[in-house]
N, C-alpha and C positions, 0 to 999 in steps of 0.2 A: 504494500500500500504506500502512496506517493506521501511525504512528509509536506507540512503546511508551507514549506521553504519552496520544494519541488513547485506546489500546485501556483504559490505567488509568480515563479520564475516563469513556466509556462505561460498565465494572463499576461504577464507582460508580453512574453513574444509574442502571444497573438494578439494582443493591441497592434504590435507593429504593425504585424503581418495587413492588419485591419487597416490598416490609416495606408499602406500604401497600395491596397486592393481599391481603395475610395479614390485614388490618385488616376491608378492605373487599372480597372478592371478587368483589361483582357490578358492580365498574368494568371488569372484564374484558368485560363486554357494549357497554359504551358504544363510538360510532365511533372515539376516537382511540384505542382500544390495538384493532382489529381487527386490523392484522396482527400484534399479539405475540399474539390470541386463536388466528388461525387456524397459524400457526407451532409451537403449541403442540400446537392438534388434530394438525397432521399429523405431529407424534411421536409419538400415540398418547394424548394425555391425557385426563383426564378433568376439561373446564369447569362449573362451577355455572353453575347459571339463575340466573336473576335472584332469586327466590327465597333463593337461599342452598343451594340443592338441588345435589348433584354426579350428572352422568349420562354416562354415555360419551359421546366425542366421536362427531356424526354430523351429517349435513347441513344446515345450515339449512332449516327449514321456517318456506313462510308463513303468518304467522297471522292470522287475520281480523280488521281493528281490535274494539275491546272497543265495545258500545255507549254511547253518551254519558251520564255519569250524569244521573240523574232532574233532581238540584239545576240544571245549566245552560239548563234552559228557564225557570225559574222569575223569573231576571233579567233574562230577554229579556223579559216580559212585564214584566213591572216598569218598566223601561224602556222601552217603546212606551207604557205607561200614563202615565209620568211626561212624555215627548215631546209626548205630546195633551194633556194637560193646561196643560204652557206653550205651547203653540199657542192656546189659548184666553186671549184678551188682550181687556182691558174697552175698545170701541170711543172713540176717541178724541173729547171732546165739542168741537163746534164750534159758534160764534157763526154762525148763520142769516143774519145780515146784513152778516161778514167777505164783505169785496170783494175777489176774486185780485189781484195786484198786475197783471197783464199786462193786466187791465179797469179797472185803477186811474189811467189816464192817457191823455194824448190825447194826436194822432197826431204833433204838432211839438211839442216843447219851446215854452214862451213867451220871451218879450224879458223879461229882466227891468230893463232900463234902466241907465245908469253909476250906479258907483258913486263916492259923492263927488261928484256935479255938483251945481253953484252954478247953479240955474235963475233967470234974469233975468224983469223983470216979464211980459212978451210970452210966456213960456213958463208962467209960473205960473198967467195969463189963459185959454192952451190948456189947462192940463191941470184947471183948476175949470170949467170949461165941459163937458171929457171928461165928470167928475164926475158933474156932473148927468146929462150923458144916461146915463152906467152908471147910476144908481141909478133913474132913471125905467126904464129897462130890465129891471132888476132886480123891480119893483115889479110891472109887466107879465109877470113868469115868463119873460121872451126873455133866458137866460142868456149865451146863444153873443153876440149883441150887448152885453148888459153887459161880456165879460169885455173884448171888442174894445175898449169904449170906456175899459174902466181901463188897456188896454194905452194906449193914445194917451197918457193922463194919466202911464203910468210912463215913459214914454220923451218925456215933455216935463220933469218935474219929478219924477223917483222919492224916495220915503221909505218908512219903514218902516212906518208908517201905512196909505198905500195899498195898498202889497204885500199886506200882510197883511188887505186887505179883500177884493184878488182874490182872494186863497188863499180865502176865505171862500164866495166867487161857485164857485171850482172845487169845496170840500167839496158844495156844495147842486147841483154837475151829478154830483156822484160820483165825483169824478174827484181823490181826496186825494195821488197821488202829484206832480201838479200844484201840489197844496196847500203839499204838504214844500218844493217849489222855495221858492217865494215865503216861505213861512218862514222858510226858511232864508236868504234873500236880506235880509229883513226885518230878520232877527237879525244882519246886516252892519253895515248902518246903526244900529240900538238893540239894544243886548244885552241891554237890561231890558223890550223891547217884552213884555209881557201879552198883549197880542192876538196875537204872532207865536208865544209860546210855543203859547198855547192853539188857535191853528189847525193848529199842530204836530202838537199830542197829540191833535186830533181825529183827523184825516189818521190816523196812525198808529192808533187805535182802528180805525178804517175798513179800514184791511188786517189786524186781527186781531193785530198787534206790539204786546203790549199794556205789556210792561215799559216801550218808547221813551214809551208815552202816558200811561202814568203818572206818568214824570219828567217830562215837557213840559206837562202837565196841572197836577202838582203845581208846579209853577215859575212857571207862571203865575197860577195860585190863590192863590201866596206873593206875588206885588206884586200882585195884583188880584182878590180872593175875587168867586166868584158860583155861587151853588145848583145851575146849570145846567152848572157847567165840573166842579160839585164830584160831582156824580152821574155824570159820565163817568167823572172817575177813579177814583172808587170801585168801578164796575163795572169797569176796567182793573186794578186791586189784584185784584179779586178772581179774573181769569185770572187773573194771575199767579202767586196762591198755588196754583191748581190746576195750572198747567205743573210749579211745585215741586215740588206730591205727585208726579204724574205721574213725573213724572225720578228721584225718589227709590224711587217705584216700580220704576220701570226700571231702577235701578242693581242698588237689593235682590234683584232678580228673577237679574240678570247674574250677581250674584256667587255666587249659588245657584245656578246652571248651572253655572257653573265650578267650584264644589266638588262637585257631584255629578260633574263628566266628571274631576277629579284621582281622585275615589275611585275609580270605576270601573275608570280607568287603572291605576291601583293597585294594585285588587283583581288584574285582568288578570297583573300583573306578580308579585304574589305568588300567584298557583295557577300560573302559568307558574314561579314558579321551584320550589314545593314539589312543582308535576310532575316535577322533573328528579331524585327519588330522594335528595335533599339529600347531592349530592355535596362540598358546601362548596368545590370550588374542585378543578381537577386540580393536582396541584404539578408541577415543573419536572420534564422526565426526565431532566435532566444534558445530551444531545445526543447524536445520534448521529455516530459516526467520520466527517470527511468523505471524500469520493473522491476517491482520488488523492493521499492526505495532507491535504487539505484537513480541518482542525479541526471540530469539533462547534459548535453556534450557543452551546449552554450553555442549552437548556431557556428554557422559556415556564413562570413562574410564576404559583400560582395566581392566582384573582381576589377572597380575601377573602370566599368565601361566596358571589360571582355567577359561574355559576350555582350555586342551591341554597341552603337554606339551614343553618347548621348546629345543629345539636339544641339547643332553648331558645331558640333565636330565633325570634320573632312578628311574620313578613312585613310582616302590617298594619301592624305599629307603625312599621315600616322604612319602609315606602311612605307613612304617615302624615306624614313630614316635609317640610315645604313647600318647601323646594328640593329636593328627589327628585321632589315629587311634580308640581311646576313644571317641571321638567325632562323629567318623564314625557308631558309635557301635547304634547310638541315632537315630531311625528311622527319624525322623524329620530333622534331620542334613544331612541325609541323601539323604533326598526328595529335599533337597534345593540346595543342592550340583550338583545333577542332572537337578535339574531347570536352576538354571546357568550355566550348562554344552548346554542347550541347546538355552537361551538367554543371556549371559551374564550382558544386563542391567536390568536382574533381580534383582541384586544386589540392587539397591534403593528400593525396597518392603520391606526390612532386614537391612536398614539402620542403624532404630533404635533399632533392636533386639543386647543388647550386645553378645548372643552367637552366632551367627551368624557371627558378626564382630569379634568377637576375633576367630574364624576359620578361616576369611578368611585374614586376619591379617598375622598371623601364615605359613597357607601358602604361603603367599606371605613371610614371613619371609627364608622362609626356598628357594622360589625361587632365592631369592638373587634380 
């Protein structure tokens, strides 16, 4: 049995409840007061419609949903328009003569010889003897035995020199990821080699990376200019500055997508909430007696205008703000949004969820 405490606290809520059903009548239609609606009927009352209209209490009847207004196909089309249109995207230009990288190399890595070794005269005699035959090799178009015989010459007496003349032997079989080794093995031994840079930023031209061949191109042009190294990397500068537009294109494009999917989100959320009859918020019902003695909770108060909104406020503007509208973007924020759009005291399930609370926070912030 409810204590004299209990039974005070309950009148009072339904005083409230009372004074704002006088205000607003047609909250009496909404799910949470159905059973003070139908408690009512069954003493005989008489409920307004929705309307505002009073008609004797009688059965519910179903009513056939209303047809979709005209306005909502208008944005679907809009949006399938606006969808194919960024699906249309200017095909990506590509160098006819970029080499894949997985065609870019041969089947064994090479030897590239110690580093730091002090070759004695007996090795210096093998490897300028190699020499010659690579280069007669070479002369003769028989690459695969050139490159054999600069191998013998690196691993008799290695420099950066040589390396950097096989990498040269690997660019003319096509084979530039070969080339970067030896480059790079080059730039061990000399860190100012010219020829090492510049087989570098071939090699790299060669698979289409053309930022890396511009700087290795340009680094070697800087201690050793020649017309020939200077026309690569010019063509290299100039992918480059079209990967720029490119990306900058593609950003441009991103971020226009995402403000059209915030508006739309947006838009969604305000005719979702000016659907709700701009109930501005249910306020708290005080609670009801509990069972048994058991006290009342003390009411779920409103939510600050969500759902609904209240008279002189302009959704868009609401939804317009970048963390609402950021917020909106998050499927889950979303779903929750729409939950309390349709119970209110859903709100306590997300109590302790802090993003949730700092959403609805916010909004209320901004309802004033």
């Amino acid at each position: 049995m409810a204590s004299p405490e209990d039974i005070e606290t309950a009148v009072k809520a339904l005083k409230k409840t009372v004074e704002v059903l006088k205000v607003n009548p047609a909250l009496l239609q909404t799910p949470q007061l159905a059973f003070f609606r139908e408690y009512l009927e069954s003493l005989g009352a008489t409920i307004p419609t929705k309307g505002g209209a009073s008609k004797p209490a009688e059965p519910a009847k179903e009513e056939a949903p209303p047809p979709p207004p005209q306005q909502q196909t208008e944005p679907v089309v809009e949006e399938v328009e606006s969808e194919e249109e960024e699906e249309k995207e200017e095909p990506e230009e590509v160098d006819p003569d970029v080499i894949p990288e997985a065609e870019g190399d041969i089947a064994t890595a090479q030897e590239l010889g110690e580093l730091g070794k002090e070759p004695d005269e007996a090795a210096m005699e093998a490897a300028d003897a190699a020499i010659r035959e690579a280069m007669a090799a070479m002369g003769e178009g028989n690459l695969e035995e050139a490159v054999a015989k600069f191998t013998t010459a690196v691993l008799a007496a290695p420099s950066a020199n040589l390396l950097a003349t096989r990498g040269n032997c690997y660019l003319k079989m096509k084979k530039p990821v070969a080339a970067i080794r030896d480059a790079l093995r080059a730039l061990e031994h000399n860190p100012d080699s010219a020829k090492a840079f510049k087989v570098k930023g071939k090699a790299h031209a060669m698979l289409g990376q053309w930022k890396d061949a511009a700087r290795s191109l340009g680094e070697g042009n800087t201690i050793d200019y020649d017309e020939d190294t200077y026309a690569i990397e010019k063509k290299a500068k100039g992918w480059v500055e079209k990967e720029v537009e490119r990306e900058r294109k593609r950003k441009e494009k991103e971020a226009k997508r995402q403000k059209k999917l915030r508006e739309k989100r947006a838009k969604e959320m305000a005719d979702a909430s000016a659907g709700m009859g701009g109930m501005g918020g249910m306020p708290g019902m005080g609670g009801m007696p509990g069972m048994g003695g058991m006290p009342g909770m003390g009411g779920m108060p409103g939510m600050g205008g969500m759902p609904g909104m209240p008279p002189g406020v302009d959704p868009s503007a609401l939804f317009s703000d970048p963390d609402i509208a950021a917020a909106m973007s998050n499927p889950k924020m979303m779903q929750v949004m729409m939950e309390m759009q349709q119970d209110p005291s859903a709100l306590m399930k997300y109590k302790d969820d802090p993003e949730v609370m700092r959403l609805v926070g916010k909004v209320s912030q901004m309802m004033g």
